[in-house]
N, C-alpha and C positions, 0 to 999 in steps of 0.2 A: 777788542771789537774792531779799532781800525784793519788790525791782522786780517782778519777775516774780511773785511771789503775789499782789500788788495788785492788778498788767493781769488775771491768772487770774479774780481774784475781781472785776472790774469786766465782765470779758467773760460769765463765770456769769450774772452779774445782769445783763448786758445780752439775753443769752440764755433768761432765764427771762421777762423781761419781754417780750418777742417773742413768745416764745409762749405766754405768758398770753394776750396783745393778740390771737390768732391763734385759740386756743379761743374767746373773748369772740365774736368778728366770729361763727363760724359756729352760734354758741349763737344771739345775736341774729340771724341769717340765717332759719336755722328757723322762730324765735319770729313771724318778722316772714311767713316764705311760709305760716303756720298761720292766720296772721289774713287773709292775703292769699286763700288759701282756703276760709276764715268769710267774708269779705265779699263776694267772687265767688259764692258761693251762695246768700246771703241778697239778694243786687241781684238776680239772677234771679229766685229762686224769687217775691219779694216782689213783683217787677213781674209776672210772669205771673200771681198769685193777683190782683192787684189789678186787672188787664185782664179778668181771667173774671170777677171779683164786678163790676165795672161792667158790664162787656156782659151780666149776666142780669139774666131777669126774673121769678126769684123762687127761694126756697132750698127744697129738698126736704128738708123737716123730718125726715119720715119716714127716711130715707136720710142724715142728720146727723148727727154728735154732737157737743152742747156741752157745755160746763162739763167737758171731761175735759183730760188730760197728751196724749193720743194723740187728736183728735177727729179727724174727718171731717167732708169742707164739701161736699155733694151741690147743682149750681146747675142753673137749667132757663135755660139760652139760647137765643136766638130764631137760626133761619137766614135766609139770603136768601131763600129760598123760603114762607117764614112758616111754615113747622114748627119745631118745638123738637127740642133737642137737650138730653142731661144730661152737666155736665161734673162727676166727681170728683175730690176731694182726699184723698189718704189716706197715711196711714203704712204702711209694708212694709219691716222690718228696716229700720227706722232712717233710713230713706230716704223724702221726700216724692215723691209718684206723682202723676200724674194721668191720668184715663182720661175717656175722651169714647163716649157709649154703652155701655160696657163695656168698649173695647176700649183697651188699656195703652196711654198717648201716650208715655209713659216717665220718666224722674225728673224732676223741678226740681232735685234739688240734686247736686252734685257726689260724686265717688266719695269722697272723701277727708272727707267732710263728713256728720257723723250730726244727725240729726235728736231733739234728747232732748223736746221740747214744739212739741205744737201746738195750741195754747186757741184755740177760736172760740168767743164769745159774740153771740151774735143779739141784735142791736137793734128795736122797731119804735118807729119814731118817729112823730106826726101824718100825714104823709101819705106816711111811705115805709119802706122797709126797709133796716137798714145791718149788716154786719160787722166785729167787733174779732176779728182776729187777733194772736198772739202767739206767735212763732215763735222756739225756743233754739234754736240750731246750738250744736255742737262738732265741732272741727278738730283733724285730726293732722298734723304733719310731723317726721320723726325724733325722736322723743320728747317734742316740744316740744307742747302743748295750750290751745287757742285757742277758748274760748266767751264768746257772747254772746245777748242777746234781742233780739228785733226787732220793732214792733210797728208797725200800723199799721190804718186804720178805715177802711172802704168802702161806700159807698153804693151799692143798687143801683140801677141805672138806669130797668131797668125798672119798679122801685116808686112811681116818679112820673109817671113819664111817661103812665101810664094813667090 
């Protein structure tokens, strides 16, 4: 009879330890596809901002905001045809946008993924024009929350080249 309460209480415990091991995995599971969808948005979004601030050739001040939590990044790009176009950057519930002429290209960043900060500061340098952006994501996956900053500085192209 003692036998038997031993096995009991070895198999309890083998049992509780299983499925501790078993919540563990899918807590860390979460944690891990929240960061996974913090950085799929932030690769995106970052390389597209950084391809539109090279390819212009100059920032519509007017149409900007720096130095805020929520800014806006208004660029004047050059076509093949040598007309210009204006590409924006903007916040909308939480979500970065972008629109070209006015008209919505649609998010940079993922559905799952909000947007808390987007700081642009305008550089001018001796003979050019550059951009420090600084972009927080935060990410949800079942409960689990996943923020980070992302930062990075861009020159525009056209500000030299002329």
């Amino acid at each position: 009879m003692v036998e038997m309460l031993v096995y009991i209480a070895i198999l309890a415990a083998l049992f509780l330890t299983v499925v501790d091991m078993m919540l563990t995995i899918g807590t860390s599971y979460s944690t891990l596809k929240a960061t996974k969808l913090l950085n799929t948005s932030a690769s995106s979004a970052m390389e597209r901002i950084s391809r539109e601030a090279k390819n212009a050739l100059s920032i519509d001040d007017a149409n900007s905001i720096f130095g805020a939590a929520l800014g806006e990044l208004s660029l004047v790009r050059p076509l093949s045809d040598g007309a210009t176009t204006t590409v924006k950057l903007f916040l909308e519930n939480e979500v970065l946008e972008l629109s070209e002429d006015g008209v919505l290209e649609g998010p940079l960043t993922g559905e799952a993924t909000k947007v808390k900060k987007f700081w642009l500061t305008k550089m001018i340098l001796d003979q050019s024009v550059g951009i420090k952006i600084e972009l927080t994501l935060e990410s949800q996956y079942k409960g689990k929350i996943a923020s980070s900053t992302f930062y990075t500085t861009e020159i525009l192209r056209g500000s030299y080249q002329n």
